[in-house]
C-alpha positions in Angstrom: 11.2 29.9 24.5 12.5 28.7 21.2 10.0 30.6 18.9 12.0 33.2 19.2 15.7 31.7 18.5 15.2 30.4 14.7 14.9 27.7 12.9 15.4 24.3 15.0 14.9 20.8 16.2 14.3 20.2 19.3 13.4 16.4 21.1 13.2 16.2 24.9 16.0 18.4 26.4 18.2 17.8 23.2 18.0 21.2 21.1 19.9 21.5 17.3 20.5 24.9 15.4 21.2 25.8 12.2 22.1 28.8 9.8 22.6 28.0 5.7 24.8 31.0 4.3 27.4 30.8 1.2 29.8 32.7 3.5 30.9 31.1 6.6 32.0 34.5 8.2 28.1 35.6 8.0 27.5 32.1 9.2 29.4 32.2 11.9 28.3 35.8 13.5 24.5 34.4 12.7 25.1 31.7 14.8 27.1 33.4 17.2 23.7 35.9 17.9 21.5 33.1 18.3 23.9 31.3 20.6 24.1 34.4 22.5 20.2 35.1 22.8 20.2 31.7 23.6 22.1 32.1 26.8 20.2 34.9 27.6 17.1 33.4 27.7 18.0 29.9 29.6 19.1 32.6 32.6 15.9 34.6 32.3 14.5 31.0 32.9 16.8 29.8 35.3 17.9 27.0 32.9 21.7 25.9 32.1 23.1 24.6 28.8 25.9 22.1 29.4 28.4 23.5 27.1 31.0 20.5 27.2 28.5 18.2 25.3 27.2 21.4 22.3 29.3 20.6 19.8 29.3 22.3 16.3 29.6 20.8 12.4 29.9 23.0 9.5 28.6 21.4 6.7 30.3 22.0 3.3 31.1 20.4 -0.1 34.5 21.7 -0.7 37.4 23.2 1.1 37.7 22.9 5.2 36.4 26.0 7.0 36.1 26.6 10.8 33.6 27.7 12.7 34.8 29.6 16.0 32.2 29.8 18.3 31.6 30.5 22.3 28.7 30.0 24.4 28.9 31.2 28.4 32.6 31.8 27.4 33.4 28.1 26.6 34.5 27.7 22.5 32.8 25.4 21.4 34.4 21.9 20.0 33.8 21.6 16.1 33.4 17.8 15.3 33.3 16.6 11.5 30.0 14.2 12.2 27.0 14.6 14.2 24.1 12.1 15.2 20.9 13.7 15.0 17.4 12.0 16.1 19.5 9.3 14.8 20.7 10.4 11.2 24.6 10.5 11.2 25.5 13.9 9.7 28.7 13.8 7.9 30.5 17.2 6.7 30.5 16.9 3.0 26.7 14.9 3.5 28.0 12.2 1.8 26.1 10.0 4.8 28.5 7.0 4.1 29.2 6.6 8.1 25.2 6.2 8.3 24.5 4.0 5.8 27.5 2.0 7.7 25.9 2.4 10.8 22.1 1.2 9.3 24.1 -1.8 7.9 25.8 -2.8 11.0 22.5 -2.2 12.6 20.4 -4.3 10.0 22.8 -7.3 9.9 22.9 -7.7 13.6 18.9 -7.7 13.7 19.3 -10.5 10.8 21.4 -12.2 13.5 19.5 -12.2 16.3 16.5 -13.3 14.1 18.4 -15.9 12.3 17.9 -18.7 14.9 13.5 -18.7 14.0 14.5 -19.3 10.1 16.8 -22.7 10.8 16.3 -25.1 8.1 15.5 -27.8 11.1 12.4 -26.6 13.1 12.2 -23.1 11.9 9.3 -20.9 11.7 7.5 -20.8 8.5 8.4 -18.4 5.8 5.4 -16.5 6.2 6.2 -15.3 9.8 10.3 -14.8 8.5 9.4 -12.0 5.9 7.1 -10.7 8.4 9.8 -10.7 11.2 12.4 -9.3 8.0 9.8 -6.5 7.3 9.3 -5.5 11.2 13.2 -6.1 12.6 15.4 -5.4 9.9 13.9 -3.6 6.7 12.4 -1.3 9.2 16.4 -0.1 9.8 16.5 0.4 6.3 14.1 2.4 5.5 14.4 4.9 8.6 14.5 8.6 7.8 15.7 7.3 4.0 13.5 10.8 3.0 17.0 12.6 5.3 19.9 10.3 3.3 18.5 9.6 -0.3 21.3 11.3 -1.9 23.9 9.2 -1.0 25.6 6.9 -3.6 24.6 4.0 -5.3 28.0 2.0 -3.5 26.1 3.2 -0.2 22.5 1.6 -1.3 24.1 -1.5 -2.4 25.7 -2.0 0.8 22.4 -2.0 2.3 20.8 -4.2 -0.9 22.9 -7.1 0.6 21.5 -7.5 3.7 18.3 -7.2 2.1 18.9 -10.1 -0.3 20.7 -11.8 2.7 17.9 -11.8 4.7 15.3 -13.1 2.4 17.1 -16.1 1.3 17.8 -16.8 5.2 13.6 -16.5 5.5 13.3 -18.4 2.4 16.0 -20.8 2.4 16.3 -20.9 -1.1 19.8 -19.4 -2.5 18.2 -17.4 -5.4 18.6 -14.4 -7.9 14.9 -13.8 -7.7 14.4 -13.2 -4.3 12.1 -10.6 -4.1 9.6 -12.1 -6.8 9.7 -15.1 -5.1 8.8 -13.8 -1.4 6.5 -10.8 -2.5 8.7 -8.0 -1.3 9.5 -5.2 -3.8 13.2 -4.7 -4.2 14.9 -2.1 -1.3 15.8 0.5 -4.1 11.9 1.0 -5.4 10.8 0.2 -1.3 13.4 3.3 -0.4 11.6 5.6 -3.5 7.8 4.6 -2.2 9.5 5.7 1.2 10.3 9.0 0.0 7.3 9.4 -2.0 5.0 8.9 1.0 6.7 11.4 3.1 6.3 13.9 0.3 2.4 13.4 1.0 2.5 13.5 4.6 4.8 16.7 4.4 2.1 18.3 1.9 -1.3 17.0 4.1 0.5 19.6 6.6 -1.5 23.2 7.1 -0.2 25.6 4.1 1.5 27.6 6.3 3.6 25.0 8.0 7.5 26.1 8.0 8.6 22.2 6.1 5.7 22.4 3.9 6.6 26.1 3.0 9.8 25.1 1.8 9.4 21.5 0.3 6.8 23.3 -1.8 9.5 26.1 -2.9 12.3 23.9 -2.8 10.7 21.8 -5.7 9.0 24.8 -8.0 12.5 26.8 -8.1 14.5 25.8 -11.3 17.7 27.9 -9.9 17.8 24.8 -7.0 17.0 21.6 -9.7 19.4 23.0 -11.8 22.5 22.7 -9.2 25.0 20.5 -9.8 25.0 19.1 -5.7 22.4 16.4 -5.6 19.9 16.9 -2.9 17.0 14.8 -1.2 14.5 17.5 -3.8 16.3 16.8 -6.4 14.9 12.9 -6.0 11.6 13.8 -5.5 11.4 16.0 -8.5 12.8 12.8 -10.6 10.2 10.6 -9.2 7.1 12.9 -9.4 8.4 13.7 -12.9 7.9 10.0 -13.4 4.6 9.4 -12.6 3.3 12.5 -13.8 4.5 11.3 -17.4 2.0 8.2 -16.5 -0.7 10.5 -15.6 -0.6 9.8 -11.9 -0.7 13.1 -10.4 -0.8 13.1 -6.4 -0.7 16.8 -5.6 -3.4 18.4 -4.6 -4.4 16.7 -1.6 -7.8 16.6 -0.2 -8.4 19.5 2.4 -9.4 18.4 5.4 -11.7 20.2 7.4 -11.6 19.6 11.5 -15.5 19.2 12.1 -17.9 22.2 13.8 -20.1 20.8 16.9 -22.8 21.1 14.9 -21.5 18.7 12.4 -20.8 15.9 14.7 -24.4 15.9 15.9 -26.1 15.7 12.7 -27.9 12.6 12.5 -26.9 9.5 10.4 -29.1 7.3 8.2 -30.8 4.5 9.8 -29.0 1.0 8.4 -32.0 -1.9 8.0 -31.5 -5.5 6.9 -33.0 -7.1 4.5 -32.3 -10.6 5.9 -30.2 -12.0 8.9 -28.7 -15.0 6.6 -25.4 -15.2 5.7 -25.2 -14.5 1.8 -21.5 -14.9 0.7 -18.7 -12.3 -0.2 -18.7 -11.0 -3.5 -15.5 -13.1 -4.3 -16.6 -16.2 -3.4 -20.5 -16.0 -3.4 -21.8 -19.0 -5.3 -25.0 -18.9 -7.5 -27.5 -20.5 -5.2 -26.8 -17.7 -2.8 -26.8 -14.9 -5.2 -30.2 -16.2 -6.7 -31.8 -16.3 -3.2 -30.8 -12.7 -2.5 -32.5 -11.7 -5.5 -35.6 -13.4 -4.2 -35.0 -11.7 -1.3 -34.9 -8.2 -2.4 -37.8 -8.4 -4.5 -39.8 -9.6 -2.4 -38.7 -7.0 0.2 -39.5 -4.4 -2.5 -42.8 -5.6 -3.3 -44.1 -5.1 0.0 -43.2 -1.5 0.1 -45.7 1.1 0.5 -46.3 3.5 -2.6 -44.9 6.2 -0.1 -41.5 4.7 0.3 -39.2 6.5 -2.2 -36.6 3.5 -3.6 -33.1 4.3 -4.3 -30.2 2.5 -5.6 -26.5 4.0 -5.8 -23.5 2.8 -7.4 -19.7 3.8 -7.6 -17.7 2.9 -10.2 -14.1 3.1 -10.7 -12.1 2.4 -13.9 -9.0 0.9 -12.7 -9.6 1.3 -8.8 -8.0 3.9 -8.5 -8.7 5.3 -11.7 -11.4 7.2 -13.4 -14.3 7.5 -10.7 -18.2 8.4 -10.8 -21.5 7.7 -9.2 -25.1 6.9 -9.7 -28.5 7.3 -8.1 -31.7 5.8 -9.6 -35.1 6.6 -7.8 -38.6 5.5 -8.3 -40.9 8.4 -7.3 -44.2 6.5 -6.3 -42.7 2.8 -6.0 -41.1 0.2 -7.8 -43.4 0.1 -10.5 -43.7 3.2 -11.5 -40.9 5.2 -14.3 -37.2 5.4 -13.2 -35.3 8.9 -12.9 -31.5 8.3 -13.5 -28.5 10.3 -12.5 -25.0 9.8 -12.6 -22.2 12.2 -11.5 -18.3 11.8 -12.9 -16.3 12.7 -9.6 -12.4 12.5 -10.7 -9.7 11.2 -13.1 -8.6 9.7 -10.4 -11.0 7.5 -7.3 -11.7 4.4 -6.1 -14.8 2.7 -6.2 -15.5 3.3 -2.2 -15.4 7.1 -3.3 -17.7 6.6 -5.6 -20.4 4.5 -3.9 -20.5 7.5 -0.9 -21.3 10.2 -3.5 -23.9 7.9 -5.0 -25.2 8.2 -1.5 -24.7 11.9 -1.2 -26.5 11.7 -4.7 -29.7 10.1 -3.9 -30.5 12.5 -0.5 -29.6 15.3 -3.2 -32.1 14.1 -5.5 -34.8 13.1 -3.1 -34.6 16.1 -1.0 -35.2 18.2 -4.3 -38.3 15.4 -5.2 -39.8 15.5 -1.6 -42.1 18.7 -2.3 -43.4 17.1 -5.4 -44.0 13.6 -4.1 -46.0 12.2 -1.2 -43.5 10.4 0.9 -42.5 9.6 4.1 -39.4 7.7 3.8 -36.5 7.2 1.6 -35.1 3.8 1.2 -31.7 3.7 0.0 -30.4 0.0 -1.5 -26.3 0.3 -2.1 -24.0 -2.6 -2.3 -21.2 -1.9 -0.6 -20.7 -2.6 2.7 -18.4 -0.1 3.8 -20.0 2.8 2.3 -23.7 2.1 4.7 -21.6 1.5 7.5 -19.4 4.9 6.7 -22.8 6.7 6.5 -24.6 5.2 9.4 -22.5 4.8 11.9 -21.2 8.0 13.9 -17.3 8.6 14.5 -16.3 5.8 11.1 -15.6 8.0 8.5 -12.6 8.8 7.7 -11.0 12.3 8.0 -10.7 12.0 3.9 -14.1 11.6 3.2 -15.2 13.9 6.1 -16.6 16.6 3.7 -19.0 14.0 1.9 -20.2 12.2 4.8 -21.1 16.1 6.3 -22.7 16.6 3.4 -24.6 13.7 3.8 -25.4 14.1 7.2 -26.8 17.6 6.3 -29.3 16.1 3.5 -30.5 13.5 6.1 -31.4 16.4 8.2 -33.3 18.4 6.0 -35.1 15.3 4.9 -35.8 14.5 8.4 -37.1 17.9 9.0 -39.5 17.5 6.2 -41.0 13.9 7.8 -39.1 12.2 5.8 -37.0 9.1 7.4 -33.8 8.3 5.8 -32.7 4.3 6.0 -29.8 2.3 4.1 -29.3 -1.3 3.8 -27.4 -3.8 1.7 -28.1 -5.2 -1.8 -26.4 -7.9 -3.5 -24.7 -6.7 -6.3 -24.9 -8.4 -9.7 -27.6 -10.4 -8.8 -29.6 -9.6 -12.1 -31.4 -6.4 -10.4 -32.8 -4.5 -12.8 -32.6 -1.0 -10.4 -28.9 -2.7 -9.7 -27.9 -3.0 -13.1 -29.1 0.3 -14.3 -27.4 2.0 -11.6 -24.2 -0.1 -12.2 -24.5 1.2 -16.1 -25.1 5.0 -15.5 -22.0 4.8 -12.9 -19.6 3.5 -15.3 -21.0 5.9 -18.2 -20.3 8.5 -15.3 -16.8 7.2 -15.0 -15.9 7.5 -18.3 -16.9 11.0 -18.7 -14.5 11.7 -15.6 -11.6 10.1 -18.2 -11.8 12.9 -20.0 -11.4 15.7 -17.4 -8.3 17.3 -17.0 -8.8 19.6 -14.0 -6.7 19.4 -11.3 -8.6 16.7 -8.7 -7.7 16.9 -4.8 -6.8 13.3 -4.1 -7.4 11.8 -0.5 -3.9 11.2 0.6 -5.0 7.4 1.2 -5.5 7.4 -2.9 -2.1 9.2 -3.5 -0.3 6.5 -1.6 -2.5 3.6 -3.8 -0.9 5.4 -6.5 2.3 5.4 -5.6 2.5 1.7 -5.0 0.7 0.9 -8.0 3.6 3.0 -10.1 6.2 1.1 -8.2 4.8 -1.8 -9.1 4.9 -1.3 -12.3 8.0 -0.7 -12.4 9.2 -3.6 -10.7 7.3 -5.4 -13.0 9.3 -3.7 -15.7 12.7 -4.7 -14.3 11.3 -8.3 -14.1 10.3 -8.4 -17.5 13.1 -7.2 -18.3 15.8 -9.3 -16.3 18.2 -11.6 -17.7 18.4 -13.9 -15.0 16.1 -16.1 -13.1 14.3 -17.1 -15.8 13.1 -20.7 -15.1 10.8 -18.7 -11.8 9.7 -16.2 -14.4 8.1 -19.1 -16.4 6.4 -19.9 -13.4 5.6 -16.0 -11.8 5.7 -14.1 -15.0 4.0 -11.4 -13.1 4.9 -9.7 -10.0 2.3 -9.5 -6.7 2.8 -8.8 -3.3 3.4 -11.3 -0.3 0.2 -13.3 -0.4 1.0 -14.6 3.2 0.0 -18.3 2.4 0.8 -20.7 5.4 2.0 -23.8 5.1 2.4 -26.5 7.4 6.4 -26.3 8.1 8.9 -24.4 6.9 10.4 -27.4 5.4 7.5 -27.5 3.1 7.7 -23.6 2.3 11.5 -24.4 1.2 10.7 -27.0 -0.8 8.6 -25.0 -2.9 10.6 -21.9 -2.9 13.5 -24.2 -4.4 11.3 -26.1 -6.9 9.8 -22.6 -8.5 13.5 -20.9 -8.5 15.1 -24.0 -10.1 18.2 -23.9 -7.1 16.9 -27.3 -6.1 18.7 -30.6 -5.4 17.1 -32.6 -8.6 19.7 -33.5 -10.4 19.4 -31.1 -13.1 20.4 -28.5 -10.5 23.2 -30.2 -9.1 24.8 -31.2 -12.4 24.7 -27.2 -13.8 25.9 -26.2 -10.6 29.3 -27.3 -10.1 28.3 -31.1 -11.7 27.7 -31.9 -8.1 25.5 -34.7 -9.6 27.3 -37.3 -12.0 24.3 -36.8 -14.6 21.0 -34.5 -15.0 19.4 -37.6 -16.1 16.7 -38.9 -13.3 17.3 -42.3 -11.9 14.3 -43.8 -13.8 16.5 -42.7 -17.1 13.8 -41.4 -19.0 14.4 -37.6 -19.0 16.5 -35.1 -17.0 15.4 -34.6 -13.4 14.1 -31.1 -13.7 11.0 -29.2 -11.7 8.5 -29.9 -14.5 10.1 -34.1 -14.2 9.7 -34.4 -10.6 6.0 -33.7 -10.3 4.4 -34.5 -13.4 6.5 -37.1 -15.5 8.7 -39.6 -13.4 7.5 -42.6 -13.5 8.8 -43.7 -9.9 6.2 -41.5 -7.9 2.9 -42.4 -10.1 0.8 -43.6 -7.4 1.9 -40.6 -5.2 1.1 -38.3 -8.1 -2.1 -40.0 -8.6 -3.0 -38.9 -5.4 -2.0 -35.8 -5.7 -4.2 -35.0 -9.0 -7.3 -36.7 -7.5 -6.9 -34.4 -4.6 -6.4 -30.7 -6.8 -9.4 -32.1 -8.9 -11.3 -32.4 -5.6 -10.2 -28.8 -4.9 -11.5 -27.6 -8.0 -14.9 -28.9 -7.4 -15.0 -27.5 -4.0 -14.3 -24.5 -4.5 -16.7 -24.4 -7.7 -13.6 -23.5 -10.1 -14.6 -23.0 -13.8 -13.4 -25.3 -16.1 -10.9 -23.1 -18.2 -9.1 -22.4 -14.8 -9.1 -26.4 -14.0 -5.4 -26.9 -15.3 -3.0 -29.1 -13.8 -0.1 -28.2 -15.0 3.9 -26.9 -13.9 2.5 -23.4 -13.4 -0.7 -24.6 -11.0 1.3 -26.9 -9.3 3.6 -24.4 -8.1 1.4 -21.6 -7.6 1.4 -19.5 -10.2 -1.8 -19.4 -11.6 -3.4 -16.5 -11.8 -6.9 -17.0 -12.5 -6.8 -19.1 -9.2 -8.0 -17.6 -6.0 -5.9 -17.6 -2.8 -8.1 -20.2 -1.1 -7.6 -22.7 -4.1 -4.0 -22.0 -4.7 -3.0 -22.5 -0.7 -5.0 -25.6 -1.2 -3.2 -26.4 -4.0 0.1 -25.9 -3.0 -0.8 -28.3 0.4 -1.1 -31.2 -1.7 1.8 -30.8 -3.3 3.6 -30.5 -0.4 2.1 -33.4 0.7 3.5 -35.3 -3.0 7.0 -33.8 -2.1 7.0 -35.9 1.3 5.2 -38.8 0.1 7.9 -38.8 -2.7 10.8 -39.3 -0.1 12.8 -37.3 -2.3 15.2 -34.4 -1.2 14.3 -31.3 -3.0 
């Protein structure tokens, strides 16, 4: 029924018209025709409209026009704001009464989640950013895409209960907040926000009405170049900004809804090479990487001269960033000549992208070798992971990569219908493979020949949002570079990352730290800058001033306790295999910092320093 009355929103038995017109006369007989076929066709249906609750709001930047309006011979109340699937509509579209409303709404969340993030027994700072992310921020943030052209005095009524809330989840009163717990600021959040819905607007079909005019919206100069300020307007500005980085995120991949057909094609058939447990590429440690060499040569060698060997590669300068693929066969066996070829995809890919066309690379090649050749069965080695079990596994693709993997699936048919079995399996990577490493060569060459193409590339929307946080990260790390204050943390953090979730034991322990790395401690240092609410910065064992840097690595009071705490890092570093150059304990390790560290070490790390801080007995 409502095809036929206009443009619309309608949710449950809630319905909400509109007409746009520079003259409110023609806006009011258009609206007064579509009321009026609207009331026709709920009696055709044997529906009624309750006319006391339809209200109407004429939305205008100037003057104060009225809209006169009946509908079953009942005028209609005009009312200057209007909730809508819970955006507060105001008549000039200023939204100040929502942004009220989201701050009201936001700061009692904060209050009913204040009582896990106590100082005495509270939950760890971990879980409070996670509870600020999911109860409060998620107030925010909704519909922001609807209200992004409200004022800066708006957004910064909402930036306090953002900083409010993180220093209740850290407990640490400081002007670096968001460096120090991970989260990006609210303003660039609220611009990622509206970037992503930009991309989930535009994976809509073409001819979708909000698609239709986003795209018009946003290509018309006569509407960029009005003086009003409009939710387009700040997408424009934003897009503009990353396309002077050369991120482009438009066009999107097309996505095809699979044929029958395609969804029984038959997958490759995954093998494994061995059932032991060889590491993770991050943390893999020689002796394992030299036994899966072993084992993959002597796999090899045992092949029959009718197996046709394969090894792929992706490459990806940047991830995301220049992308392209490889495929190196060995017609008659491993010890006969190599064929190399390599394939530049995009400007912009991932690695993942690129180690599924080197898949999609080798079945192109072999199928095209299979007439010339005697085999029976091509033997693809790839070392990724994800890509075999994207390729040989039905139903875990992804919609994004659905053409390749069809594509894919085809080859594997026509090689299967030419005798030929197609199988997959795992191959350490940078294990000192030859096959590997030539494959690993001709994909990067491949990548950098993408660097140079300009075309226009169809991103998978999954990439478009990668870029998009990777811009906005870069621009927070701009404005941190940048800052004039909080200082002492930036000589700790210089560089901003995400929240690394590391647990703790307590939140007292997770306060401690966030107040040694900010400098808002209670060393006397601190306390005397701060209101001299210490008689002297000078630390009780008068040898220096009782700073961060003091506390842990120079007092002379807590030598055994720091003693311990060296001897237990070194042990870390040893564990954990940690090269040499990276085996600094210094201000910077110590409070977690360094960057050449991997989580596992840093957590580990940052454990035994807690456990200093309490042997200490000192209030921090």
């Amino acid at each position: 029924m409502t095809k036929q009355i206009g443009p619309h929103i309608s949710y449950a038995d809630d319905l909400t018209l509109w007409i746009t017109s520079a003259d409110i006369q023609e806006a009011n007989a258009t609206m007064q025709e579509k009321l009026d076929e609207l009331s026709t066709l709920t009696r055709k249906w044997r529906l009624r409209i309750n006319t006391t609750k339809t209200e109407v709001v004429c939305f205008q930047h100037h003057g104060n026009s009225q809209a006169s309006l009946k509908m079953e011979n009942h005028e209609l109340t005009q009312v200057p704001l209007k909730i809508c699937l819970g955006v507060t509509f105001d008549q000039r579209l200023t939204f100040t009464e929502h942004v009220e409303n989201t701050r009201r709404k936001a700061h009692g969340a904060l209050h009913r989640v204040s009582c896990f993030m106590s100082d005495v027994g509270g939950t760890r700072c971990d879980v409070g950013l996670m509870l600020y992310q999911a109860c409060i921020r998620s107030h925010l943030e909704m519909a922001y895409p609807v209200w992004c052209a409200t004022s800066q005095n708006n957004l910064r009524k909402l930036d306090s209960v953002h900083h409010q809330s993180l220093q209740r989840a850290l407990g640490a009163p400081t002007s670096a907040l968001e460096v120090l717990s991970g989260i990006m600021p609210l303003s660039l959040r609220l611009e990622e926000v509206l970037l992503q819905e930009y991309i989930r607007i535009m994976q809509k079909p073409v001819a979708d009405p909000l698609r239709c005019q986003i795209t018009s919206l946003i290509s018309d100069p006569l509407h960029l170049e009005t003086k009003v300020t409009s939710p387009i307007h700040h997408l424009n500005r934003l897009i503009r900004q990353m396309e002077k980085k050369d991120r482009f995120i438009t066009p999107l991949v097309r996505i095809d809804t699979p044929s029958q057909q395609d969804i029984t094609l038959p997958v490759l058939d995954k093998i494994n090479i061995t059932e032991e447990d060889l590491g993770r590429s991050g943390t893999r440690t020689a002796e394992q990487t030299a036994w899966a060499k072993q084992l993959t040569t002597d796999f090899i060698n045992n092949l029959p001269n009718t197996t046709l060997i394969a090894f792929t590669d992706g490459s990806a300068l940047g991830n995301p960033g220049p992308c392209g693929a490889s495929a190196v066969l060995y017609p008659g066996g491993i010890t006969n000549h190599h064929v190399a070829y390599r394939e530049p995809i995009s400007k912009f890919g991932t690695s993942y992208l690129g180690e599924l066309v080197g898949i999609r690379l080798a079945l192109q090649q072999a199928l095209l070798l299979a007439d010339n050749h005697h085999t029976n069965e091509l033997l693809i080695f790839c070392d990724c992971q994800s890509a075999i079990l994207t390729v040989s596994t039905v139903g875990y693709e992804s919609s994004e990569n659905r053409n390749i993997i069809t594509s894919c699936r085809q080859l594997t048919k026509g090689l299967n219908d030419k005798g030929i079995a197609t199988k997959v399996t795992w191959v350490c990577g940078h294990a000192g493979l030859i096959p590997n490493e030539i494959a690993d060569e001709e994909a990067k060459a491949a990548a950098e020949t993408a660097k140079e193409d300009d075309t226009p590339t169809e991103l998978p929307a999954s990439l478009a949002k990668g870029l998009i946080k990777q811009h906005q990260m870069e621009k927070w790390q701009h404005a941190w570079d940048t800052a004039t204050t909080g200082r002492t943390l930036y000589s700790v953090i210089p560089a901003v990352r995400p929240c690394s979730r590391i647990r703790r034991p307590s939140r007292s322990s997770d306060t401690k730290l966030s107040r040694l790395k900010s400098g808002f401690s209670r060393l006397n240092e601190h306390l005397y800058r701060h209101g001299k609410l210490a008689e002297t910065p000078t630390c009780e064992c008068d040898q220096d001033i009782e700073d961060t840097r003091h506390f842990l690595l120079e007092c002379e009071r807590y030598s055994q306790q720091r003693e311990e705490m060296i001897d237990t890092i070194e042990s870390i570093f040893i564990q954990n295999e940690t090269p040499l150059p990276d085996r600094t304990i210094d201000i910077v390790t110590l409070l977690g910092g360094n960057q050449s560290l991997t989580p596992e070490v840093t957590q580990a790390i940052q454990s035994a320093v807690c456990l200093f801080i309490k042997a200490t007995r000192r209030g921090v």
